[in-house]
C-alpha positions in Angstrom: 7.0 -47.4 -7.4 10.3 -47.9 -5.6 10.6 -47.9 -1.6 13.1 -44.5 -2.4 9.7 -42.6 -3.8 7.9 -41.6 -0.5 11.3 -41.0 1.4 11.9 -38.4 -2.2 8.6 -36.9 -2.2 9.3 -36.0 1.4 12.5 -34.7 1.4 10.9 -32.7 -1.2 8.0 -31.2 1.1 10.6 -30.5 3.4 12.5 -27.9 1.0 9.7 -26.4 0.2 8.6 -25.7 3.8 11.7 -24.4 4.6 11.8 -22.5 1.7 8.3 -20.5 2.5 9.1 -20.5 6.3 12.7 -18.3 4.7 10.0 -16.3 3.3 8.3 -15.1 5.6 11.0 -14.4 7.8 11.9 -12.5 5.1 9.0 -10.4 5.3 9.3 -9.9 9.0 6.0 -12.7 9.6 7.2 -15.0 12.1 8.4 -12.4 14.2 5.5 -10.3 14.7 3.4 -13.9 15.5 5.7 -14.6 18.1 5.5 -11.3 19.4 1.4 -11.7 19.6 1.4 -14.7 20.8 4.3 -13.2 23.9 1.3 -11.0 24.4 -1.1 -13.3 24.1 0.4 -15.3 27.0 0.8 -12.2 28.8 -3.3 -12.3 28.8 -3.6 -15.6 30.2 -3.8 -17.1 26.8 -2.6 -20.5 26.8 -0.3 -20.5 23.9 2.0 -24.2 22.9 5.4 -24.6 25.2 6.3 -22.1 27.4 9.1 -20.1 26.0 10.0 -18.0 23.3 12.0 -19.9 20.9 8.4 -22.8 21.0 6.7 -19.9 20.0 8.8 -18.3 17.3 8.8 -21.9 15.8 4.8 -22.3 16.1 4.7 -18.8 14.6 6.8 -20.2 11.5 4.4 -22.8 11.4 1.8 -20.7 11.3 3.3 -18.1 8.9 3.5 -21.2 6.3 0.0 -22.4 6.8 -1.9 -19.3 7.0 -0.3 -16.4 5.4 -2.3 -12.7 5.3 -4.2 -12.2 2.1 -2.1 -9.9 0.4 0.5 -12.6 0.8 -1.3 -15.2 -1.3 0.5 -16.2 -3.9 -0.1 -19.2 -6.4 3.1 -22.1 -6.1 4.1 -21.5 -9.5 4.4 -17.3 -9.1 6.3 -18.3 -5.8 8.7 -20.3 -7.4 9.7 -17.8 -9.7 10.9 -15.5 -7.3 14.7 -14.2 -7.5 14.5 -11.6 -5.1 13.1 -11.5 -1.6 11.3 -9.4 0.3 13.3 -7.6 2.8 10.4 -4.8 4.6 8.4 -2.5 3.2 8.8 1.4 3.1 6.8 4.4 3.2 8.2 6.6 0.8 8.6 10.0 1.8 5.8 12.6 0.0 7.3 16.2 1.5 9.1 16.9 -2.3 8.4 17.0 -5.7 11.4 15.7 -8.4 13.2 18.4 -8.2 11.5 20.4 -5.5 12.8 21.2 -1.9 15.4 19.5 -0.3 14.3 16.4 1.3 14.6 15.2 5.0 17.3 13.3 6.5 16.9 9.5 7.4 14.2 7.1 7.9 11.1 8.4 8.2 10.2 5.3 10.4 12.7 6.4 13.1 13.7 2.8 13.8 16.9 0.5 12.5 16.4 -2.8 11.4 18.7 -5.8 10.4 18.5 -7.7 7.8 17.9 -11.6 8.4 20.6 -13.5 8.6 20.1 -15.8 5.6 20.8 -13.3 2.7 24.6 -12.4 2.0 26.1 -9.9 3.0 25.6 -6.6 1.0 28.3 -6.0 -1.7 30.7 -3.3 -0.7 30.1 0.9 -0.3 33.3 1.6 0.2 34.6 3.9 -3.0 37.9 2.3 -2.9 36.8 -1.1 -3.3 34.0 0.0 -5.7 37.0 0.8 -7.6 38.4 -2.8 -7.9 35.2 -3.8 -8.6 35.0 -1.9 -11.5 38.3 -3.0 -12.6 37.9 -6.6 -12.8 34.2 -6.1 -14.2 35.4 -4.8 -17.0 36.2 -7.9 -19.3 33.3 -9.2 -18.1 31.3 -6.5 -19.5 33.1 -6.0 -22.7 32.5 -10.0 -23.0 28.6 -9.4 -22.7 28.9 -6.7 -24.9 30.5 -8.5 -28.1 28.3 -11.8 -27.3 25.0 -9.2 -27.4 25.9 -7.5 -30.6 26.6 -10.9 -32.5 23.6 -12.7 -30.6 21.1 -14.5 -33.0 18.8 -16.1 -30.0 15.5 -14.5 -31.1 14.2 -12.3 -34.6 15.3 -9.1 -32.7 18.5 -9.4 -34.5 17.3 -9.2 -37.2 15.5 -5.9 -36.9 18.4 -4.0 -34.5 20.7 -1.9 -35.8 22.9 -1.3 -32.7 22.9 -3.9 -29.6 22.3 -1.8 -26.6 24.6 -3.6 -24.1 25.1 -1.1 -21.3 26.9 2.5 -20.2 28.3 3.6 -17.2 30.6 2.0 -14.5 30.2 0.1 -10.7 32.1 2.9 -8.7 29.1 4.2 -6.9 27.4 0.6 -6.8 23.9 1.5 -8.0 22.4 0.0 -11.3 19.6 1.0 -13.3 18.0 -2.1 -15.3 15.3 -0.5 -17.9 13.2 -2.6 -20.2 14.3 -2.2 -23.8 16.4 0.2 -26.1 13.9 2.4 -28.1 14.5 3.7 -31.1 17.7 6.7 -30.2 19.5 3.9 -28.3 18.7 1.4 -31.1 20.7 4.4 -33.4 23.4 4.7 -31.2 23.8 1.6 -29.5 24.0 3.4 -25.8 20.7 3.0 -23.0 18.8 6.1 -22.3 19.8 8.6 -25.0 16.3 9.7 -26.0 14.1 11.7 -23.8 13.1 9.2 -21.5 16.9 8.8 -21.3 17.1 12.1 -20.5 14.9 12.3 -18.0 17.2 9.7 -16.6 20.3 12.0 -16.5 18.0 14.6 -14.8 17.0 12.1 -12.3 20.3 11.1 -11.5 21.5 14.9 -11.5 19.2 15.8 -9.3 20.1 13.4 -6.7 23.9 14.6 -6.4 22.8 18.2 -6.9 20.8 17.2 -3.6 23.3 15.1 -2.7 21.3 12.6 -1.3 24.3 10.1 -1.2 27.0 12.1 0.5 31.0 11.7 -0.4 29.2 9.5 -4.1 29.3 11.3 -6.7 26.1 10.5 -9.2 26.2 10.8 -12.9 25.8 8.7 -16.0 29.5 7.7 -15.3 29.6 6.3 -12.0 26.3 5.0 -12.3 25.7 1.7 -14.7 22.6 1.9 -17.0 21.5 -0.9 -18.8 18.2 -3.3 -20.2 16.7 -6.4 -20.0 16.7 -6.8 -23.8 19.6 -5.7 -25.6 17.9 -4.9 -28.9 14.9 -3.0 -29.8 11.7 -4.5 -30.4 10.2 -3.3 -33.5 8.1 -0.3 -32.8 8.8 -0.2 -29.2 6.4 -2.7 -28.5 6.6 -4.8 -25.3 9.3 -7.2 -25.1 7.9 -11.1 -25.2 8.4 -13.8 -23.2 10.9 -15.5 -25.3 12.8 -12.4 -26.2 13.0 -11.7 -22.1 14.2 -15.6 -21.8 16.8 -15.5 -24.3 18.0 -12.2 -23.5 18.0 -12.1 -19.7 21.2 -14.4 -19.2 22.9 -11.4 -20.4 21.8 -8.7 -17.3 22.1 -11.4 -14.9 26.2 -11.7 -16.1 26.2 -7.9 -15.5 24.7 -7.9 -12.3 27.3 -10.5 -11.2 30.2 -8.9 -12.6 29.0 -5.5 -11.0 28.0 -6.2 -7.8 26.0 -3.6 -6.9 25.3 -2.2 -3.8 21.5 -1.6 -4.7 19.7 -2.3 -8.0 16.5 0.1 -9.1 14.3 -1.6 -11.7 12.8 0.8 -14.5 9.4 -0.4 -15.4 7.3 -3.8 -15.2 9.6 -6.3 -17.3 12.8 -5.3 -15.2 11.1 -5.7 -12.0 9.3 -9.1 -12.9 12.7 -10.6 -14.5 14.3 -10.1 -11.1 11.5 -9.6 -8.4 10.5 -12.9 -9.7 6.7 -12.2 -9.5 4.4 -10.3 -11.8 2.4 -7.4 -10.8 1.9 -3.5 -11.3 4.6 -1.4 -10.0 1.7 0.3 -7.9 2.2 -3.0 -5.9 5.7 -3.9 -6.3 7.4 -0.2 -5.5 7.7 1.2 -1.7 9.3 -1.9 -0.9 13.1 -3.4 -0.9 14.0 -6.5 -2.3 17.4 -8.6 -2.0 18.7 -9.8 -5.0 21.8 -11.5 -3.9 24.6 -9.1 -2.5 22.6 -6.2 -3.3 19.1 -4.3 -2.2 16.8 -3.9 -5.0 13.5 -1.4 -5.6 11.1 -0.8 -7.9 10.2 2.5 -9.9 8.4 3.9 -13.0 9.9 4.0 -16.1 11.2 7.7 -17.1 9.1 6.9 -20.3 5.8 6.5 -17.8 6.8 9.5 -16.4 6.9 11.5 -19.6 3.1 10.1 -20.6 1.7 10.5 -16.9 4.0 13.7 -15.3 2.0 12.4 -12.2 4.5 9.5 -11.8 7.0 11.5 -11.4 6.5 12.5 -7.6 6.6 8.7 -6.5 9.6 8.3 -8.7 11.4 11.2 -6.5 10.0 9.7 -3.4 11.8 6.4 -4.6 15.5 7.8 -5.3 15.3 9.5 -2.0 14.5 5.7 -0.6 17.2 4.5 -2.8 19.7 6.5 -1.1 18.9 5.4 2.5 19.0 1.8 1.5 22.1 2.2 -0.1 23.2 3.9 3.1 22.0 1.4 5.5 23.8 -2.1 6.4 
């Protein structure tokens, strides 16, 4: 073993402590240990140092070396992880889908910034939403013809339309579903069967509501697209090596887009860019950062068709949509 080995392995340790202590500052950890531990010292409680910055950085410590159980996470599920966890969010449960219309503002009644190691969120502003649009465009129609010729898995040979994607960046909000079905696999466009339609309705009834004031919402300012671009025979569940050699495709979307928020349709959208596995149960009420833009998690319109109950935390999500996309 050479003398550069040890001096490796620990630059290596380093990383990955800072990576985990980014974490949990992500999640808002090291700042409520230091705030115990200021009241802890405010007990008599002899705590390490005597000022707030030794305490913030024994609370990272301690975030890294003892997280909370629900926190516990193998290495390997970690270091799959493309979005972080910004805070998490009690949806509102005062409306049905397309029931009353709902209150105002954060149901918390507190602000919040975001830390200060994520960029900055891509732009609101319509006008630049514009541009954005504009030079997304070849971009998009790139992805497009590379997805109808691809040949990276036995999808092709089964598809009769690539699905690439509908819609445009102006408002900055992305839908990524799962897979075409069987409609979009006919026409070659997302979400034109009745899942699809449940999608327009969705999206209706948040401008008719108009949850996002001064945005206009529909199919068209909206962009709608899937993790796979062709349909899996019998709309079975994509597999692993279908989501590998497909997802290169979304990603170039999502760059090209640059969303202002990103809303995840179902398990394989959220794991492909949460990063983590898990039930939606556990991964919705919560927003993510996936680069310059704020991500959640949802049902799938088609869940919501099998199990009508879905539909209420679905509602209660697009109404947390549109604050996030309203808040810096």
């Amino acid at each position: 073993m050479s003398h550069d080995d040890p001096r490796r392995e620990a630059a290596d340790i380093a990383r990955a402590l800072r990576r985990n202590i980014e974490r949990e500052r992500a999640a808002g950890r090291g700042e409520l240990l230091a705030s115990s531990m200021a009241a802890a010292r405010g007990r008599g409680v002899p705590t390490p140092g005597g000022d707030p910055s030794a305490a913030a950085t024994t609370a990272e410590r301690a975030a890294v070396t003892a997280p909370a159980p629900e926190e516990r996470e193998s290495a390997a599920t970690r270091s799959r992880g493309s979005a972080s966890i910004v805070r998490d969010e009690a949806p509102a449960a005062d409306v049905s889908l397309f029931g009353e219309e709902p209150a105002r503002g954060s149901p918390h009644g507190f602000a919040y910034e975001l830390p200060s190691h994520f960029e900055p969120l891509h732009p609101v502003d319509l006008a630049e939403r514009a541009h954005i649009w504009e030079r997304a465009l070849p971009v998009l129609d790139g992805v497009a013809a590379e997805a109808r010729a691809c040949r990276a898995c036995g999808l092709c040979d089964t598809r009769t339309n690539a699905v690439p994607g509908v819609g445009s960046a102006r408002s900055g909000i992305v839908f990524v579903g799962e897979a075409p079905g069987a409609d979009e696999d006919a026409q070659g466009e997302p979400f034109v069967g009745r899942a699809g339609q449940l999608l327009t309705k969705i999206i209706a009834g948040m401008d008719e509501r108009r949850l996002i004031p001064g945005v206009k919402l529909d199919r068209e300012t909206v962009y709608i697209c899937n993790v796979l671009k062709c349909r899996p025979p019998e709309n079975r569940n994509p597999l692993p090596h279908e989501v590998e050699a497909c997802s290169p495709y979304v990603r170039r979307q999502l760059d090209a887009l640059k969303p202002r928020i990103i809303c995840c349709l179902g398990k394989f959208a959220a794991e492909l860019l949460v990063g983590v596995t898990g039930t939606i149960a556990s991964m919705r009420g919560k927003i993510y950062r996936y680069q310059g833009a704020k991500l959640i998690v949802t049902y799938h319109p088609a869940a919501c068709l099998r199990n009508p109950g879905y539909k209420q935390p679905v509602w209660e999500d697009m109404q947390m949509l549109a604050r996030e996309y309203m808040n810096d």
